[in-house]
Structure formats: structure tokens, C-alpha cells
C-alpha positions in Angstrom: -237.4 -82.3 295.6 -236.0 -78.7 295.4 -236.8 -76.5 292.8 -232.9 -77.0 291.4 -232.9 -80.3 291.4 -236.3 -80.1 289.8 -234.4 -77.4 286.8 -231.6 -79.9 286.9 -233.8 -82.5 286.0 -235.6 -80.9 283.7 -232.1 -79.5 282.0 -230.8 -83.6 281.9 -234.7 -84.3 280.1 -234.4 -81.6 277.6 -230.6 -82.7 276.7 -230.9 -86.3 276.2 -234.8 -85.9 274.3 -233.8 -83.7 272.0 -235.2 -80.0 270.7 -238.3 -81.4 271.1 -240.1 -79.5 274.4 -243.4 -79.3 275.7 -244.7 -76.0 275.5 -245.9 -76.3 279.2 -242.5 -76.9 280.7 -241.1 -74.6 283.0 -238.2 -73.8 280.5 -240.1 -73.5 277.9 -242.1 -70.8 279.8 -239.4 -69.3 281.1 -237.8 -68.5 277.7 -241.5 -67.6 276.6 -241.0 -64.8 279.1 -238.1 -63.8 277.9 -238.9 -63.5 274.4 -241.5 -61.0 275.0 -240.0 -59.5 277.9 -236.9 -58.4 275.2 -239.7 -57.2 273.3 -240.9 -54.6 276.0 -237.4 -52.9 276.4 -237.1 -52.6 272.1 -235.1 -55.7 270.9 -236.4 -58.5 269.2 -235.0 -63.2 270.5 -233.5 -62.9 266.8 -230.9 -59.7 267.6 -230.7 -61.0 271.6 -229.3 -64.1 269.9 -227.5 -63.2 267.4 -223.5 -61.8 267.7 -224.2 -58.7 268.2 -222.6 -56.1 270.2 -224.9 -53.0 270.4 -225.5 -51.7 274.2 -229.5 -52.4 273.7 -228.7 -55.5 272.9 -226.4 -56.4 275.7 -228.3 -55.2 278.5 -231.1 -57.3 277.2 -228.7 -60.1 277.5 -227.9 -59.4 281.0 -231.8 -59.0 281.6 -232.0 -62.6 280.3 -229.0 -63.9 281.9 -230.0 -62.9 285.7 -233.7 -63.8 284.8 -232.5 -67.2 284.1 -230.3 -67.2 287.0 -233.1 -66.5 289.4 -234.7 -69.2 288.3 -232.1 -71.6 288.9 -230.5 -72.4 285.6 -226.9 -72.9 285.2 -224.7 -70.6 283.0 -224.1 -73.7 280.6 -227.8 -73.8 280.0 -228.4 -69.9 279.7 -225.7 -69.9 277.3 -227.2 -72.4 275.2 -230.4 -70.5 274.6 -228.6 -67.1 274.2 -226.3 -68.7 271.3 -223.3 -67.4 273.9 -220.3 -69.3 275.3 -220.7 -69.9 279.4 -217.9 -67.5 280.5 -220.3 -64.7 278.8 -222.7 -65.5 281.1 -220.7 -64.9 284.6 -219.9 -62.0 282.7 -223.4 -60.8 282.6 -224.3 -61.9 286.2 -221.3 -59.6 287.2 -222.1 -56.9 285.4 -225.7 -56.8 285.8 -224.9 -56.1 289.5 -223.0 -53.5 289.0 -225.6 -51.7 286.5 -228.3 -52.6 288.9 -227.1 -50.3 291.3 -225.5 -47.3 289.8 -227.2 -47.2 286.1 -230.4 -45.5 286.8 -231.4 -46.1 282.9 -230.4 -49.8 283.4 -232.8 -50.0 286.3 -235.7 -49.0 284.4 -234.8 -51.3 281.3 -234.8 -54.0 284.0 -237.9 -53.0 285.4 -239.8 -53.3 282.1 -238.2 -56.4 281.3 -239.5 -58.2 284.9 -242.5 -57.1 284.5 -245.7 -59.8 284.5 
């Protein structure tokens, strides 16, 4: 089984049990990860999911968003766990490859963020 289908399935589990997840699934500690990785580059899960619009807070965003991606989850599930609508999400993608290679200052918030 690949590693989507293996996401996928998981995604299908966690929609039809409920909020209810084991803390050793791998979404669970993927979005473990990101909850302290937000915390390295100086924004706290609350502010990343909340509405608003400050830059810090937006490139965290697009941290979590291509994280996530890499992974292999789909921008409908990202967007659920960022409080965001789907179409927010490409958005991030997009953008974060664009920053990635001409924001110097990006780079290095994306650099804290990945690390292990």
C-alpha cells in the first residue's frame, strides 16, 4: 500500500470516528510537529488558527501548508486543521514556492520550522 493511500485511509478513519485520534497516528504526529514547529519561528497553533492576517502569521501557515503537503495530505484536510477554506491552501502551496526562492528571510523561517 502507498504511503497516500495509506494518508487517504487514515484521512477516511479520522472522518467517519470522529475527533477522537490516537495520539500515535501519523496525523496526529504530524500536526504534533507542527504545533511546535510554529513555535520555533515565534507564533503560537492558537494565532496560526485563528483569522488572522499578520505576515508572521501567514508564512507560518504556508510553513504548515507545504509541511502537510509533503506528507501527502490533501488541501481539504490541511484546511480543516488550519480552520481555513481549501482554495487558501493552493494559495499557500503557490506562494510558498515563490518565497522559497527569492525571500531569503522566508528561507530561514522555513528552515527553523523543518527542523527535527
Amino acid at each position: 500500500i502507498t504511503q497516500v493511500a495509506m494518508n487517504n485511509l487514515v484521512e477516511w478513519m479520522v472522518e467517519n470516528e470522529g475527533p477522537v485520534v490516537p495520539l500515535s497516528s501519523p496525523k496526529a504526529k504530524a500536526v504534533r510537529f507542527c504545533e511546535g514547529s510554529v513555535v520555533k519561528i515565534g507564533c503560537t497553533w492558537k494565532e496560526v488558527i485563528s483569522k488572522s492576517r499578520k505576515r508572521r502569521i501567514i508564512d507560518a501557515r504556508k510553513c504548515v501548508s507545504h509541511y502537510l503537503t509533503d506528507l501527502g495530505w490533501t488541501t481539504v484536510a490541511i484546511g480543516k486543521v488550519l480552520n481555513l477554506h481549501y482554495s487558501s491552501i493552493v494559495h499557500h502551496k503557490q506562494s510558498f514556492k515563490l518565497l522559497h526562492e527569492v525571500d531569503s528571510e522566508f528561507r530561514h523561517i522555513w528552515a527553523l520550522f523543518s527542523e527535527k
